[in-house]
C-alpha positions as CSV (number, residue, x, y, z in Angstrom):
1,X,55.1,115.3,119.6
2,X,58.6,113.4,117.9
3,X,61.0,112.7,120.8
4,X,64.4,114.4,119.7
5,X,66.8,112.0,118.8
6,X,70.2,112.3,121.7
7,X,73.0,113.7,119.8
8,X,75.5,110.9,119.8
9,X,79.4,110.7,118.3
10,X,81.4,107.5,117.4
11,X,84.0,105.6,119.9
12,X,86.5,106.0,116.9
13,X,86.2,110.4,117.9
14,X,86.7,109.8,121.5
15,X,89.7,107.3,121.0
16,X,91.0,109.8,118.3
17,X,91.1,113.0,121.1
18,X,92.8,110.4,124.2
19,X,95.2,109.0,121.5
20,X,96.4,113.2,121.5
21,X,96.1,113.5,124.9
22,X,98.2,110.5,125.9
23,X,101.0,111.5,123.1
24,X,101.1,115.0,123.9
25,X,100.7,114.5,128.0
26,X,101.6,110.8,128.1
27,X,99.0,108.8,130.7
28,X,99.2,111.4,133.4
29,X,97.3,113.5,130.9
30,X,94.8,110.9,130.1
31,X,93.9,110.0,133.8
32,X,93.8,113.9,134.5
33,X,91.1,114.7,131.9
34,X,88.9,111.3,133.0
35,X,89.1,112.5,136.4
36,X,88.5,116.1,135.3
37,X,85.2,115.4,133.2
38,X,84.4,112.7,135.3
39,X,83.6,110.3,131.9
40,X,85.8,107.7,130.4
41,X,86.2,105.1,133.1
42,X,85.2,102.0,131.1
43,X,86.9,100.8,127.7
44,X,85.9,102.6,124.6
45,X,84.9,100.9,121.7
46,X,85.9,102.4,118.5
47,X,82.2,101.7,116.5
48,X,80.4,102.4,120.0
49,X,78.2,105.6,120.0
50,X,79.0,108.3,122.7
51,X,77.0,111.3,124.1
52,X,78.1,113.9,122.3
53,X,79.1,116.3,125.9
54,X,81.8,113.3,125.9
55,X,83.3,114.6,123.4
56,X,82.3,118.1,124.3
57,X,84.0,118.1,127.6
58,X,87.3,116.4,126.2
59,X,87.6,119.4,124.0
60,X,86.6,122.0,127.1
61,X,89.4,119.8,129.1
62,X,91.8,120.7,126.5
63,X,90.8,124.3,125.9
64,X,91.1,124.6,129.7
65,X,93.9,122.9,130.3
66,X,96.2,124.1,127.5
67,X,94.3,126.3,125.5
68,X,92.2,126.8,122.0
69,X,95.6,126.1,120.4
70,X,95.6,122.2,121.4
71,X,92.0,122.1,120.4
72,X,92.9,122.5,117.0
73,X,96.2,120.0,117.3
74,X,93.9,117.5,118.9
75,X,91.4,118.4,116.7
76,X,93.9,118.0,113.5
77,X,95.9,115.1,114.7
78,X,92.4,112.6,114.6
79,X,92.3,113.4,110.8
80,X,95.9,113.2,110.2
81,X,97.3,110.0,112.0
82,X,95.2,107.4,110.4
83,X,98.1,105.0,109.7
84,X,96.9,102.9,106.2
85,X,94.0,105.4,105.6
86,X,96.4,108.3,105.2
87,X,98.0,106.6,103.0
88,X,95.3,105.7,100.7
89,X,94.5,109.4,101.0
90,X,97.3,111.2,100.0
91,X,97.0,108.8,96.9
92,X,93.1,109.8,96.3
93,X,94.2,113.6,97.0
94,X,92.1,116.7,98.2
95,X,89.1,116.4,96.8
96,X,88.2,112.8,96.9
97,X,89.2,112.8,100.6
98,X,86.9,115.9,101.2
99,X,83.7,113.9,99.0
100,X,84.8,111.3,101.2
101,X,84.8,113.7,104.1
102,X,80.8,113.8,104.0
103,X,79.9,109.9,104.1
104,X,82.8,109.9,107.5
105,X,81.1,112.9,109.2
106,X,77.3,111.1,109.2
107,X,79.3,107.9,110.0
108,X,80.7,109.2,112.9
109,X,78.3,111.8,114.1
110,X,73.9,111.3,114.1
111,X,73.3,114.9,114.5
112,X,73.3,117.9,112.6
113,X,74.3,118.2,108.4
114,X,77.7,119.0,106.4
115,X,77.8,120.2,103.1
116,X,81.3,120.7,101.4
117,X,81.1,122.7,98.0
118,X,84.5,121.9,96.6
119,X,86.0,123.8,93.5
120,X,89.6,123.8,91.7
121,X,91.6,125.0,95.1
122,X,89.1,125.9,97.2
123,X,86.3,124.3,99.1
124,X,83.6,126.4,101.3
125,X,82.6,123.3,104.1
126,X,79.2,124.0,106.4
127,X,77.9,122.7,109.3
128,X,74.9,123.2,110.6
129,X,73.6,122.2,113.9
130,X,77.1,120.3,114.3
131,X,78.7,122.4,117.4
132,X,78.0,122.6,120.9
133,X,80.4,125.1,121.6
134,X,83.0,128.1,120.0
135,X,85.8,125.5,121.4
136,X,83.8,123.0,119.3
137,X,84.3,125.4,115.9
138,X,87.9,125.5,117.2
139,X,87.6,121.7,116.8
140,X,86.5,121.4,113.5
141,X,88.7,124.0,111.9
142,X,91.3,122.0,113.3
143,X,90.5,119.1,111.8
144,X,90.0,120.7,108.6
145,X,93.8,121.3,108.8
146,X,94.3,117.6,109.5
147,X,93.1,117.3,106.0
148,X,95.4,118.9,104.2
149,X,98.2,117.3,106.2
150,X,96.1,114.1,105.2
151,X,96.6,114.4,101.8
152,X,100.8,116.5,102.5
153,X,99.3,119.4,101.0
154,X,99.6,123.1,102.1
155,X,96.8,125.3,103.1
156,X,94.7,127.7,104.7
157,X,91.4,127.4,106.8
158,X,89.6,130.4,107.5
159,X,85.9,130.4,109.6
160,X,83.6,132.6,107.7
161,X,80.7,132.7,109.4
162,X,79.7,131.1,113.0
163,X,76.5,129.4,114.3
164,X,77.8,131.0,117.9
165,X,78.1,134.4,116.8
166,X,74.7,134.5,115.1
167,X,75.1,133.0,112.1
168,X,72.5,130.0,110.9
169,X,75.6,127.9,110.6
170,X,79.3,127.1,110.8
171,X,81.4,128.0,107.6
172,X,84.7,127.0,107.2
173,X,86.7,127.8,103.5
174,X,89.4,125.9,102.6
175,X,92.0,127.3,100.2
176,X,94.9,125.2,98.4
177,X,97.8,125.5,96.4
């Protein structure tokens, strides 16, 4: 019998969602949700790997707290405010930053798969075995936003079909001008 492997996110994911929470509820916030989830009482380290219900519970925090809408702001904002990197990506535009978007999820994420089928202003993105939670879709289509304000282009992101609802996967399409 294989022993399943945990299911573990990067430091850099965490930091990302308390960098939102601080700017949006300033260090009251912060201290609230680490008190609320009961998690996040030691420094983290931005390469580090988390359990995966960190992150889970940060987004339930927020969903909680302030509703699915500031999942997806969170969620949007750790794509979006990358200082150097959003630079180099408006530069590279959509598509290389959605190619690109593949290598970052297994980089930051060592569970489940993402495959993004990209075509002239569209691009259909799956994920499969990649959510914990419908608060967790909320997440992701979030940060699918973050993309386009990534790369200051205008768009749309619609969930197709959901792994929650009785679908095999998460489907996300992407449409842009």
């Amino acid at each position: 019998m294989t022993e399943e492997k945990a299911r573990q996110t990067r430091g850099g994911v965490v930091k990302g969602y308390a960098k939102y929470i601080k700017k949006k509820w300033g260090t009251d916030g912060v201290l609230a949700c680490q008190r609320d989830i009961g998690e996040l009482g030691f420094e983290v380290k931005e390469d580090a790997w988390y359990p995966e219900e960190v992150n889970v519970k940060i987004l339930q925090w927020i969903a909680d707290n302030y509703g699915l809408e500031y999942v997806e702001k969170a969620a949007a904002s750790t794509i979006s405010e990358r200082g150097v990197v959003a630079y180099a990506a408006k530069l590279a535009g959509i598509k290389k930053v959605l190619e690109r978007g593949v290598e970052d999820y297994y980089r930051n994420f060592n569970y489940g798969k993402i495959d993004i089928d990209i075509s002239d202003n569209q691009a259909m993105v799956t994920l499969t075995d990649s959510t914990s939670n419908e608060v967790d879709c909320v997440s992701w289509k979030g940060a699918l936003k973050g993309v386009y304000k990534l790369v200051n282009k205008t768009g749309d992101v619609q969930e197709i079909e959901c792994c929650h609802k009785g679908k095999g996967a998460c489907k996300f399409l992407m449409t842009w001008e």
